[in-house]
C-alpha positions as CSV (number, residue, x, y, z in Angstrom):
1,X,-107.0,25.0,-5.5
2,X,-104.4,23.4,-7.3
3,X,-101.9,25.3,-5.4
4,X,-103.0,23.6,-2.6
5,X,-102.1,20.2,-3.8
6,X,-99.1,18.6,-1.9
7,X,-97.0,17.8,-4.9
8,X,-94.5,14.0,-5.1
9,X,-92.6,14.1,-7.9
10,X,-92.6,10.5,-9.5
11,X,-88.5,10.5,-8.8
12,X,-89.2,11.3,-5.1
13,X,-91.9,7.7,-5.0
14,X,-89.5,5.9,-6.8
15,X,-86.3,6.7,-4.4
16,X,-88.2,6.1,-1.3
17,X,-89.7,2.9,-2.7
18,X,-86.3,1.8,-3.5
19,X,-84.6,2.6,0.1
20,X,-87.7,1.1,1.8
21,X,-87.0,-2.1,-0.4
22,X,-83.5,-2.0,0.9
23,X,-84.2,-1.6,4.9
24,X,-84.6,-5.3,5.4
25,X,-81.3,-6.5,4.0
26,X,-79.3,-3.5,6.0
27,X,-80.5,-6.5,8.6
28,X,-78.9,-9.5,7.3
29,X,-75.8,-10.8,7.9
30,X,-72.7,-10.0,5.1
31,X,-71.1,-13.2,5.2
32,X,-66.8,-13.0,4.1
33,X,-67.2,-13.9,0.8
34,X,-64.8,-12.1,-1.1
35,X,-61.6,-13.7,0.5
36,X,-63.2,-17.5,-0.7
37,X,-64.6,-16.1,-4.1
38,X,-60.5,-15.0,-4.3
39,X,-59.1,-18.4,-2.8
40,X,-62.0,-20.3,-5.3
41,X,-60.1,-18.5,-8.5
42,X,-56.4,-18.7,-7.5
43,X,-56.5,-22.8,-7.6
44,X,-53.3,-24.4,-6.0
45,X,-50.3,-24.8,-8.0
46,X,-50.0,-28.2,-9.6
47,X,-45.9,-29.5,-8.0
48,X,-43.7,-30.4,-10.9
49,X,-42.9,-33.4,-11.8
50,X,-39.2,-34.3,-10.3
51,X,-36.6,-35.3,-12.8
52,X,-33.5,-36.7,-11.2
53,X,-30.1,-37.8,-12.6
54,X,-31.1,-41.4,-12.1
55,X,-33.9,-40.6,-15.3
56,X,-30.9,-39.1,-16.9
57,X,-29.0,-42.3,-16.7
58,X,-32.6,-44.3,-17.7
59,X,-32.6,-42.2,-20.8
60,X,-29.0,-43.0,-21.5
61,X,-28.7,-46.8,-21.4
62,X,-32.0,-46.9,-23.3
63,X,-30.2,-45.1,-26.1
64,X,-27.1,-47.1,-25.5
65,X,-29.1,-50.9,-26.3
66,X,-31.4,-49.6,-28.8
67,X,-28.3,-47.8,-31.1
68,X,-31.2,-45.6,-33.0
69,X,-30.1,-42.1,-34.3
70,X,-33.3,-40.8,-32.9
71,X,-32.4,-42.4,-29.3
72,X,-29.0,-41.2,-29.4
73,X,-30.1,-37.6,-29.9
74,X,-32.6,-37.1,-27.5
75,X,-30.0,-39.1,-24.7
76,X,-27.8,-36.3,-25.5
77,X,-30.4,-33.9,-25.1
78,X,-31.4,-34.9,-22.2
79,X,-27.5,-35.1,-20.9
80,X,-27.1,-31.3,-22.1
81,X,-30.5,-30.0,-20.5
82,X,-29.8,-31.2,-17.2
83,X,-25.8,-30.7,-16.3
84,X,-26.1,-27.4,-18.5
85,X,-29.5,-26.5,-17.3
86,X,-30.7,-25.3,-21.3
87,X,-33.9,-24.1,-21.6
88,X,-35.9,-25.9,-24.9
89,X,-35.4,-22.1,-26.4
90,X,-31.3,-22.0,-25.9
91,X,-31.2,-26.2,-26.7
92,X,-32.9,-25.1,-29.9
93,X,-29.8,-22.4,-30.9
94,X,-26.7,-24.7,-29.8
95,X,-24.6,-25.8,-32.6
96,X,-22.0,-28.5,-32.6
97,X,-19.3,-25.4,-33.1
98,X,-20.5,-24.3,-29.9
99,X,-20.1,-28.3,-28.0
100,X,-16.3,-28.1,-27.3
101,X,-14.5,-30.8,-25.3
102,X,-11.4,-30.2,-23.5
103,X,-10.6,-33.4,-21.1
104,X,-12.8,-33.8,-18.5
105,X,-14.9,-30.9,-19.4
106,X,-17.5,-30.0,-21.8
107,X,-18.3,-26.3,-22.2
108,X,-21.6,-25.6,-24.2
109,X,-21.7,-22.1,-25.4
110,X,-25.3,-20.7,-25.1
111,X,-25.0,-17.7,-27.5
112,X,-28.3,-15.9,-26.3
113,X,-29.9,-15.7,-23.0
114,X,-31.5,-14.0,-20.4
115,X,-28.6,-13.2,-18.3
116,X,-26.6,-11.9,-21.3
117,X,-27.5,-8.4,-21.4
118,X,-24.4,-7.5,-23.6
119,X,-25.2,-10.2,-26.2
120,X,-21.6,-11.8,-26.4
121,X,-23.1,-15.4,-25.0
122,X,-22.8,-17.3,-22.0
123,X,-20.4,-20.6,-21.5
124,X,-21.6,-23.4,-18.9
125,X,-19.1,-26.0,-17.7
126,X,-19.6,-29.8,-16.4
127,X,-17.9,-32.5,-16.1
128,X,-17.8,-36.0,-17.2
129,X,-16.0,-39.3,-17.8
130,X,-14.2,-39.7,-21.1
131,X,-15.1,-43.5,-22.4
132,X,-18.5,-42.9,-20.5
133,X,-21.7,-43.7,-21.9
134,X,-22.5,-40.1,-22.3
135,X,-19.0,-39.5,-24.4
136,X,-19.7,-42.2,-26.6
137,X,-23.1,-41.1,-26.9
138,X,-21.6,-37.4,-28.0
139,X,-19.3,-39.0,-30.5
140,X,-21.3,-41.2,-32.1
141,X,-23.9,-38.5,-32.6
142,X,-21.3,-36.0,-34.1
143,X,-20.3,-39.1,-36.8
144,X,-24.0,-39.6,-37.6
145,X,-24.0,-36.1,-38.6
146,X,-20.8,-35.4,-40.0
147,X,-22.4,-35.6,-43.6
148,X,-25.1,-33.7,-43.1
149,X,-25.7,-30.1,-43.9
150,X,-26.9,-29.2,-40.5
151,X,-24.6,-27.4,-38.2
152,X,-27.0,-27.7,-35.2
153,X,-26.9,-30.5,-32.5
154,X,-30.5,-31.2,-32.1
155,X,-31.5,-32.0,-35.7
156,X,-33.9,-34.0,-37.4
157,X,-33.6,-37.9,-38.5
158,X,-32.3,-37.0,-41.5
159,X,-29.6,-34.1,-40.5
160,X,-31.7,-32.1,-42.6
161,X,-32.9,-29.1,-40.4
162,X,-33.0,-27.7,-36.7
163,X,-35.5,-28.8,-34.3
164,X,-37.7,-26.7,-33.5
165,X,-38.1,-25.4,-29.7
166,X,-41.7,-27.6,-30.2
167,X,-40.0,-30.5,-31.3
168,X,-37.6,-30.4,-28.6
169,X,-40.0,-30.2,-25.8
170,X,-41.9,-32.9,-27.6
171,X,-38.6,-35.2,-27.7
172,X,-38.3,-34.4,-24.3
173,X,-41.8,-35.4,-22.9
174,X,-41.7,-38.9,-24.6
175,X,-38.6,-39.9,-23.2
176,X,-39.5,-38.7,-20.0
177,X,-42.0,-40.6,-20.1
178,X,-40.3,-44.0,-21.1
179,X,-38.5,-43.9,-17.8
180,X,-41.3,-43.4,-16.1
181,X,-42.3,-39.5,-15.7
182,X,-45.4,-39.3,-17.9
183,X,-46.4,-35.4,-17.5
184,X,-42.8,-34.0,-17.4
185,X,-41.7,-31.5,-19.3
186,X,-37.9,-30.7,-20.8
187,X,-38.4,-27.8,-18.3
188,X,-37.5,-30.4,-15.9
189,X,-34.4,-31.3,-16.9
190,X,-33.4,-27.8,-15.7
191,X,-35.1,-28.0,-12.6
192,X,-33.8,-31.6,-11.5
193,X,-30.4,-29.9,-12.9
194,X,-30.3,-27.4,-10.1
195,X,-31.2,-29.8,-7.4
196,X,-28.7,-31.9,-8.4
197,X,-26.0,-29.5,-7.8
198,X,-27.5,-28.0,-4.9
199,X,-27.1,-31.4,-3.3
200,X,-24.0,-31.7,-4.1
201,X,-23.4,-28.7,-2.3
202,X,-22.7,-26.2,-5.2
203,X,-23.5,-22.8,-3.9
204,X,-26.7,-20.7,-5.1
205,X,-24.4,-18.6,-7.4
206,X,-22.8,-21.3,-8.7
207,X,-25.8,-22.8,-10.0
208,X,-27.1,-19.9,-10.9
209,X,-23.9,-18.5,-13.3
210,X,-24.1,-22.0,-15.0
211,X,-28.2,-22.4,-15.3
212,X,-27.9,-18.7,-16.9
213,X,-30.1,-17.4,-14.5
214,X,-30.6,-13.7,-14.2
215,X,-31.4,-13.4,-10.4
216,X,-30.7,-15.1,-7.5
217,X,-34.8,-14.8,-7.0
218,X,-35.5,-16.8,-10.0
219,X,-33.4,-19.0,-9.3
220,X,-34.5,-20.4,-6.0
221,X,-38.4,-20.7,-7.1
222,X,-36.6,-24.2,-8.8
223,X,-34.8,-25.2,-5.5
224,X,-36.2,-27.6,-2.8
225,X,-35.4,-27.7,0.3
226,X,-33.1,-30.5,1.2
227,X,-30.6,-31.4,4.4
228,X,-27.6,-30.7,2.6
229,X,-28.4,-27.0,1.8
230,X,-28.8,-26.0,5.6
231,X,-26.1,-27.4,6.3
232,X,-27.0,-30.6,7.4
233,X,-25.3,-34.0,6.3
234,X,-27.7,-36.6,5.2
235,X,-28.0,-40.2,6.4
236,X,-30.3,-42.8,4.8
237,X,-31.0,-46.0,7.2
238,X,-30.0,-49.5,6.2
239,X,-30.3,-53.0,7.3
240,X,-27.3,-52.8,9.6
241,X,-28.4,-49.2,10.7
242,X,-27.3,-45.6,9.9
243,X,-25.0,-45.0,6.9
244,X,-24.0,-41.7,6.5
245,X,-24.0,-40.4,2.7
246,X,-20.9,-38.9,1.4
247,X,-21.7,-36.4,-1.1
248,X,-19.7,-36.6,-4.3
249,X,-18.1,-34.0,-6.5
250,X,-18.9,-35.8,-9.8
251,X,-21.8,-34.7,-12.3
């Protein structure tokens, strides 16, 4: 008689309970919620924080009325980082062996970067004014460190040591900030470096040989879009109309 017995194995109860649980939601309607779960945990990109060469020039003539060592290091570091384009890491490494000035040029010899794949360092170029702020700046740093034991540019107070890469972007940030660019880093300096020149109409390979960049796609992730690189001359309007803008081959 047991024979007879229909037999449901406990497995069989449980998988049927299960897919007769399930019937009602094959109903319902599957809302898109994996593209705005994605879009919720890819926030936008905070935008930089622009330096220009007017914050440059802030920087400078603070140094230049204050005559502090401190003041007259971090003007030249900001001077360096944005005609040179030096990362914190590279600013770090520069030595004043490798500062040399040859009339109107200054070459900065960066002995190890990204670009160098052979090792043998990389030499940037700029110009500037002899007698300039930014000269007498350079020399007057170089005397307040001719004593010292340190043979690197950036140095502490005392000429004692290197700064650090830390220290530099520190230095970097609180000057920014004096002029009036609280939240930018010394990565701007490079950034606002490579505008520059791109509006002055230097060409993307240009820029790129003397920022030390090792593509032309790294590069132009840096570069915003203005007039002057499509080809287009810009004009600014005044009180007496239209003035074109001539664009200038100094740095």
């Amino acid at each position: 008689m047991l024979m007879d017995m229909p037999y449901r194995s406990k497995a069989t109860s449980t998988a049927k309970a299960y897919r007769e649980g399930e019937e009602p939601s094959k109903k319902r309607v599957v809302l898109p919620t994996r593209d705005a779960k994605r879009r919720l945990e890819c926030p936008v990109k905070k935008k930089p924080i622009e330096v220009t060469i007017e914050d440059v020039e802030k920087i400078t003539q603070i140094a230049m009325q204050s005559n502090s060592p401190t003041c007259d290091r971090d003007a030249l570091l900001a001077i360096l980082s944005f005609h040179v384009m030096l990362r914190a890491s590279e600013a770090e490494e520069i030595r004043w062996d490798d500062v040399i000035q040859s009339g109107d040029l200054i070459e900065v010899v960066v002995k190890r970067t990204k670009n160098d794949q052979m090792g043998l360092g990389r030499s940037s170029f700029f110009h500037y004014t002899p007698g300039s702020d930014a000269d007498i700046l350079m020399c007057r740093w170089r005397l307040r460190n001719k004593k010292r034991t340190c043979e690197y540019v950036f140095s502490n107070a005392d000429g004692s040591r290197r700064l650090t890469e830390q220290s530099i972007s520190a230095a970097a940030t609180k000057m920014l900030k004096l002029v009036g660019k609280a939240g930018a880093t010394h990565h701007g300096f490079r950034r606002g470096g490579a505008n520059h020149l791109r509006a002055q109409g230097h060409s993307l390979e240009e820029i790129r040989t003397r920022g030390r960049w090792r593509s032309m796609t790294g590069l132009q992730r840096y570069l915003k879009d203005i007039p002057e690189a499509q080809g287009c001359k810009s004009t600014m309007r005044t009180r007496g109309g239209l003035e074109e803008l001539e664009e200038s081959d100094e740095e």
